[in-house]
C-alpha positions in Angstrom: -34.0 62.0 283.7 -35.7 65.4 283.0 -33.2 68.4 281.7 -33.3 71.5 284.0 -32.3 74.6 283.4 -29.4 74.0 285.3 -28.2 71.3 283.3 -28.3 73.0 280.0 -26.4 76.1 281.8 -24.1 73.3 282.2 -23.9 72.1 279.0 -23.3 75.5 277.5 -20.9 76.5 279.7 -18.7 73.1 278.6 -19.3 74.1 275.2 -18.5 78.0 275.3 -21.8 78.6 274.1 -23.6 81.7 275.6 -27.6 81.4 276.1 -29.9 83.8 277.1 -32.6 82.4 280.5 -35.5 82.0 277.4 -33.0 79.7 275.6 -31.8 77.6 278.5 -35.3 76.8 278.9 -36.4 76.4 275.9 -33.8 74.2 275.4 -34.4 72.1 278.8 -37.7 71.6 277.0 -36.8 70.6 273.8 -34.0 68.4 275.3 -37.2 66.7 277.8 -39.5 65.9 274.4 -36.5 64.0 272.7 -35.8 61.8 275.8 -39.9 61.3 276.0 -39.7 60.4 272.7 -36.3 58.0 273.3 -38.3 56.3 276.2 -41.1 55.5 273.7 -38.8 54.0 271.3 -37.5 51.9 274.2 -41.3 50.4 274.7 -41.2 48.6 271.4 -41.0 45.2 270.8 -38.0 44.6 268.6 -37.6 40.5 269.7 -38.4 38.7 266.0 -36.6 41.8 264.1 -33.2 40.5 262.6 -30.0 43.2 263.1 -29.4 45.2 260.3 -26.3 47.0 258.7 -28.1 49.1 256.4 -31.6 50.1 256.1 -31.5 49.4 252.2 -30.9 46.0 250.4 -28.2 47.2 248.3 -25.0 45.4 248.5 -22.2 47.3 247.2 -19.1 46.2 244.5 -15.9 45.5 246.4 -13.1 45.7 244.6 -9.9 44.6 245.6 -7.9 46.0 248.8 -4.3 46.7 246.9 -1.4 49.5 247.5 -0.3 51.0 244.8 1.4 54.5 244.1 -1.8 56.0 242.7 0.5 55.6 239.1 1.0 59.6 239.1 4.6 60.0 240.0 5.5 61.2 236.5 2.9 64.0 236.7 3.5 64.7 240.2 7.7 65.0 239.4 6.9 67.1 236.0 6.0 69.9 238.4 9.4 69.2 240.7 12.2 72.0 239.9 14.5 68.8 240.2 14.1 65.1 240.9 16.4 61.9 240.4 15.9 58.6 241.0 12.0 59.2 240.7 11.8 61.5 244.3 12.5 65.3 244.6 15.8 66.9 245.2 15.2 69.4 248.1 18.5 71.6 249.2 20.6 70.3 252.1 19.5 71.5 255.2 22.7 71.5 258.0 21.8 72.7 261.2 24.9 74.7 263.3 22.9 74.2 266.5 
């Protein structure tokens, strides 16, 4: 599906982007060589490769999936003007509306 100028006008008026008529088509050309070159991708034979997750072979350490607190209310509360029970004591806020 070749880009036309059209088509990137388009495009850049979708994404509020202003482009001169030299960019649009360079741009429509640029946009042409990378679908060329996503059509040659498409022409190789991938039948025998196995599906990968990652291109390396490094497996990473997994530790284990816990919640916690983080352990930093102390610290956190030190910088509180107030706090009781372990949570912050905010003024009452009583709406007349």
């Amino acid at each position: 599906m070749p880009i036309d100028k059209k088509t990137v006008t388009k495009i850049a008026k979708l994404s509020h982007i202003a482009l001169s008529d030299a960019e649009k088509e360079s741009f429509s050309n640029e946009l042409n060589g990378i679908f060329k070159w996503i059509e040659q991708l498409g022409e190789v034979n991938t039948d025998n490769v196995p599906m990968l997750a990652s291109v390396s072979d490094i497996s990473l350490p997994w530790r284990r999936d816990e919640i916690t607190d983080g352990h930093y209310r102390e610290a956190i509360l030190a910088n509180a003007p107030a706090s009781e029970y372990g949570c912050f004591v905010v003024p009452k806020v009583i709406s007349d509306e």
